[in-house]
C-alpha positions in Angstrom: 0.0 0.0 0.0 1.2 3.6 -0.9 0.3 6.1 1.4 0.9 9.6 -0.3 0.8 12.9 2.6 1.0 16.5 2.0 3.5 18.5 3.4 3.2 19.5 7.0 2.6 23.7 7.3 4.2 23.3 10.5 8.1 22.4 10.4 10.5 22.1 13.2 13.7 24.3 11.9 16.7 21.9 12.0 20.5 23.8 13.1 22.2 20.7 12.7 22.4 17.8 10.2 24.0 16.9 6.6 22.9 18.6 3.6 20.1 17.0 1.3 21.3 14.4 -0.9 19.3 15.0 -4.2 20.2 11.7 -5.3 19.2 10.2 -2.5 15.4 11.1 -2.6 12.7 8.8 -4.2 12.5 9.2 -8.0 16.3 9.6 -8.7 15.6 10.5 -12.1 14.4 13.7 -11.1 17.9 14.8 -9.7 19.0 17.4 -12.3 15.0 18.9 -12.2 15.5 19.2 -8.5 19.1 20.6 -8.7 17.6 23.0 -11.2 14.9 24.1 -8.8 17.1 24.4 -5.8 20.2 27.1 -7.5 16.6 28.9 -9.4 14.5 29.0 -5.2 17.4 29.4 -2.8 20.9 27.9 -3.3 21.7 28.2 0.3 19.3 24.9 0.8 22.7 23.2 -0.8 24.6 23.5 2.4 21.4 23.9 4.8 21.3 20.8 7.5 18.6 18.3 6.4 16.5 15.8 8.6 14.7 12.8 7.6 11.1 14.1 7.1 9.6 12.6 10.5 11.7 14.9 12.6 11.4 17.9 10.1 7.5 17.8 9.6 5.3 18.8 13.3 1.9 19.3 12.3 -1.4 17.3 13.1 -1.3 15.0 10.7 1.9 14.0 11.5 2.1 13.9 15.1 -1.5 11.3 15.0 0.1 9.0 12.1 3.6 9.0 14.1 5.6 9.1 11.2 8.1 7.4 12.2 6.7 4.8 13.0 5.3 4.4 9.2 7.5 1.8 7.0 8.8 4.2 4.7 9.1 2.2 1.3 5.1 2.6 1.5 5.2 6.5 2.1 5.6 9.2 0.0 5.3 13.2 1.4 4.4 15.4 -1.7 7.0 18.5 -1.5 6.5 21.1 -4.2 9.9 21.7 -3.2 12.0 18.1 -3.5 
């Protein structure tokens, strides 16, 4: 079963982590689109820290499905962003 979420409005602001790995998220063949999209929104998200999305994302939804909890080869979070 696929379970496809929105993105969470509310979002815990990470100081620490490594950066995103673009070719590390779902649908690797999007890597250059996404690269594309990151220097043309803000190229600073490059070096930004990154957090797996169950400790990035804190709203309602979220916190009742405990994300983290979720086998994550069955979920997908729909970021206009990534």
């Amino acid at each position: 079963m696929l379970v496809l979420l929105p993105p969470s409005q509310g979002k815990s602001a990470p100081d620490r982590g490594r950066r995103a790995g673009l070719s590390t998220l779902v649908y690797p063949r999007l890597r250059e689109p996404r690269e594309r999209l990151v220097e043309a929104v803000d190229p600073g998200l490059r070096t930004a820290p990154a957090v797996p999305a169950a400790e990035l994302y804190t709203g309602v939804l979220f916190a009742a499905l405990r994300l983290a909890d979720l086998p994550w080869d069955g979920v997908l979070i729909a970021s206009a962003l990534w």
